[in-house]
C-alpha positions in Angstrom: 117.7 84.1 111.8 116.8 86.5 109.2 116.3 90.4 109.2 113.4 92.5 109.1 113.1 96.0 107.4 110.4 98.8 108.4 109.2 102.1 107.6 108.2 103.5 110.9 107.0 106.8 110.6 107.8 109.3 113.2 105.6 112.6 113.9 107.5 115.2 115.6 105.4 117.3 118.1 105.3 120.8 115.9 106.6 121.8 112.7 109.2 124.0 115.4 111.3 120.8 115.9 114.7 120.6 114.2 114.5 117.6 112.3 118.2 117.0 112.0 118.5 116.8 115.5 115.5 114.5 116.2 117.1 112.3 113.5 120.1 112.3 115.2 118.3 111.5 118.7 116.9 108.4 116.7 119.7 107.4 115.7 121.2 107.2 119.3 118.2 105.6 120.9 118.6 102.7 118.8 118.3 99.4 120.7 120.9 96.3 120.3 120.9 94.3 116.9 119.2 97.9 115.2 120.0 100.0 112.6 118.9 102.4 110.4 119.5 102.2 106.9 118.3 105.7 105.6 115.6 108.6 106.4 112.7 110.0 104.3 111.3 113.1 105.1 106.9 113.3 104.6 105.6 116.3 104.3 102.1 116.2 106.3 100.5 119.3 106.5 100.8 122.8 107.6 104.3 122.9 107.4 104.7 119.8 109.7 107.0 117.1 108.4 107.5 113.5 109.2 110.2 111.5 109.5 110.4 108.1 108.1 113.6 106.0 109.0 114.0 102.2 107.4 115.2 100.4 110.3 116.8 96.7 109.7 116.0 94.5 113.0 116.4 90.5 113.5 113.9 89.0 113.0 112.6 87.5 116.1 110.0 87.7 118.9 108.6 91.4 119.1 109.7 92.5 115.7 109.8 96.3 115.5 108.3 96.7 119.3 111.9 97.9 121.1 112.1 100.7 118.4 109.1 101.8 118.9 109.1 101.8 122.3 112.7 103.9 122.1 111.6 106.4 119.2 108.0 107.1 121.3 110.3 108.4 124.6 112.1 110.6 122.7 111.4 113.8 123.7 109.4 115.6 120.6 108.3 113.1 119.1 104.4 113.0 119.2 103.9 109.5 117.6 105.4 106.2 116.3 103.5 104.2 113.8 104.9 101.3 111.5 104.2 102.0 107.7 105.6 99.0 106.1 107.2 95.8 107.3 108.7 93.6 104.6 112.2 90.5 105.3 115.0 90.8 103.8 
C-alpha cells in the first residue's frame, strides 16, 4: 500500500486565532497512520491567514476524509478544503 500526500488548507475563524496553537491542535487531532510533514502559512486577506499542512496518509479507501473530518471539529477552524493531492 502506498502513501498519499495533501495540501489541505485550513481557514481559521478570524485573523484573532493564534496560529501556533491551532497548529498545534492539528497536530494532536491527527488520526492513526497520519502525519504531517510541514506547515505553510497563506495569507488570504484582511489580515486573515491560512494554514496549509502537507499531511502523508496511506493510501486506501477514503483518502484524506478522516483528516478532514478531524481538522473541521477543531474548534476555530472555519473550514477544511483539500488543495492538492499527489502519491508518493
Amino acid at each position: 500500500m502506498g502513501k498519499v500526500a495533501a495540501n489541505i488548507k485550513v481557514m481559521p475563524e478570524s485573523p484573532d486565532i493564534d496560529l501556533d496553537e491551532l497548529q498545534e491542535r492539528l497536530e494532536n487531532s491527527l488520526p492513526e497512520g497520519a502525519k504531517i510533514n510541514g506547515f505553510e502559512r497563506d495569507d488570504v486577506a484582511f489580515g486573515l491567514v491560512a494554514l496549509v499542512p502537507t499531511v502523508i496518509v496511506p493510501d486506501d479507501s477514503g483518502g484524506t476524509e478522516t483528516v478532514e473530518d478531524a481538522f473541521s471539529d477543531i474548534d476555530g477552524v472555519e473550514s477544511v478544503s483539500v488543495e492538492n493531492v499527489g502519491r508518493i
